[in-house]
N, C-alpha and C positions, 0 to 999 in steps of 0.2 A: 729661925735658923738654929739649927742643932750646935752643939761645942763639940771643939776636938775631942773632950773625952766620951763622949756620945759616939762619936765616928769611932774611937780608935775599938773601943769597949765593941759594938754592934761589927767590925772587920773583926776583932780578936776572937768574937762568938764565933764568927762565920766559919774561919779558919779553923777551931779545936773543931766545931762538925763536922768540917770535911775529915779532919784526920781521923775522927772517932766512925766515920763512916765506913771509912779505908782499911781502917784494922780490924773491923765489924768483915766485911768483906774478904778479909786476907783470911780471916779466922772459916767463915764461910768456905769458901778453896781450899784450906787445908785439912777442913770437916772430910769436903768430901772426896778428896783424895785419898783422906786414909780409910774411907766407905770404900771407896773402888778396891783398894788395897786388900782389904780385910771380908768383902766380899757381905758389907752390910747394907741389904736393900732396904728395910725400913729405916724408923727414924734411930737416931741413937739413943733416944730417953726412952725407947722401948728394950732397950735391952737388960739384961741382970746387972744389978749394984757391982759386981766384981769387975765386968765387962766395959760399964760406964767409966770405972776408975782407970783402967786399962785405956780406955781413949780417950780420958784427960790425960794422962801421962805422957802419952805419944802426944796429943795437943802440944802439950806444954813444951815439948821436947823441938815444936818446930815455929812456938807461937808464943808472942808473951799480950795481955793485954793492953800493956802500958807503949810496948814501942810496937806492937806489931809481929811480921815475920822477922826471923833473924833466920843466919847463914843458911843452916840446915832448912829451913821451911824455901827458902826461894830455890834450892836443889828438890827440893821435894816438888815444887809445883812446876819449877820450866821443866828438869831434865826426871822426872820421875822417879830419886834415886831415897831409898829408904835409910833413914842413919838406923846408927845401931848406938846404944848407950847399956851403963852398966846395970838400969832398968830393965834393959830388952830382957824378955822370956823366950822360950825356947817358939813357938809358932813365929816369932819376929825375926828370932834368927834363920828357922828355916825361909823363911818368906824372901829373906835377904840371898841367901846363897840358892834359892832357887831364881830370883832375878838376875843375880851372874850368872849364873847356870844357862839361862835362856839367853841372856847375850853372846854367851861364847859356847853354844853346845856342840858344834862342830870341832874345834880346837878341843873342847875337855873330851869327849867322844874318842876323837884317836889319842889323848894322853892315855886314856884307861884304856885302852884297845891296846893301846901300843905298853902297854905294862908300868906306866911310867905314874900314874896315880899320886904317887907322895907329892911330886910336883903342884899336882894343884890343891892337895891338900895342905902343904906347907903353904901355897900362895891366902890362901883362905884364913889360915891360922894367925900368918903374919898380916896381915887386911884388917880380920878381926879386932884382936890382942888389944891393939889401944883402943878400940872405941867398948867394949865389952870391959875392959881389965882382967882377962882372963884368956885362960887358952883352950880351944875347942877341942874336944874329944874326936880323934880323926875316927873313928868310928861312926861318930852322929854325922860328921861330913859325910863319910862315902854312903853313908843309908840314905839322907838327903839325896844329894846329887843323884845316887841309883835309882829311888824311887821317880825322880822327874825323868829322868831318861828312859826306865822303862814306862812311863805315859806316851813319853814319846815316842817309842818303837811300836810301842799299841797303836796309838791316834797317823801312823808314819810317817813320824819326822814332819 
């Protein structure tokens, strides 16, 4: 017959596996979510040293090893929503305001149409600001923004 500490020892194993399995997995999911994101078909240890460091960073930014996903990673896997940190480089930042962009492109569409532009550039700016620490060049917004809408008047709408 086994002792309790036999039992407790062999559940206590059982248990840290499953969690280290779970966070093995969560890590997984948010690999390849920022794959989708970033538009990387192969693996990611084929890509350049600079590129690697770039997607431990966002890793990290949505993963920890020891607990897991935290806030930003479980946004990041149910509702699809990319944070931004004072890390983010400019491709992260556009990637970000072209996913606003695609949710509300009817709405920014007649704001610019209709002349009213600073509008959603101040929205973008004040959005940003705390997660970046800094304030966006409303220049690189509207070249953003315009560059995805005219794809989109090409591909129409």
């Amino acid at each position: 017959m086994r002792s309790y500490s036999q039992v407790y020892n062999q559940s206590k194993k059982k248990i840290l596996d499953e969690k280290k399995a779970l966070i093995e997995q969560q890590k997984v999911a948010v690999v390849n979510v920022l794959k989708e994101e970033y538009m990387i078909t192969g693996n990611v240890d084929d890509l350049p040293s600079e590129e690697k460091k770039r997607m431990a960073a966002r890793l990290s930014e949505y993963w920890s090893p020891k607990t897991g996903l935290n806030q930003n990673g479980v946004r990041l896997i149910n509702e699809n929503i990319i944070t931004l940190s004072e890390h983010s480089n400019k491709k992260d930042v556009e990637l970000y305001i072209q996913k606003c962009v695609k949710k509300n492109l009817v709405e920014i569409v007649e704001c610019f149409r209709a002349g009213k532009q600073n509008l959603v550039v101040e929205s973008f700016q004040k959005e940003t600001a705390p997660m970046l620490k800094k304030k966006l060049d409303r220049n690189f917004i509207i070249d953003t923004i315009w560059a995805l809408i005219g794809k989109k008047m090409k591909n129409g709408l």
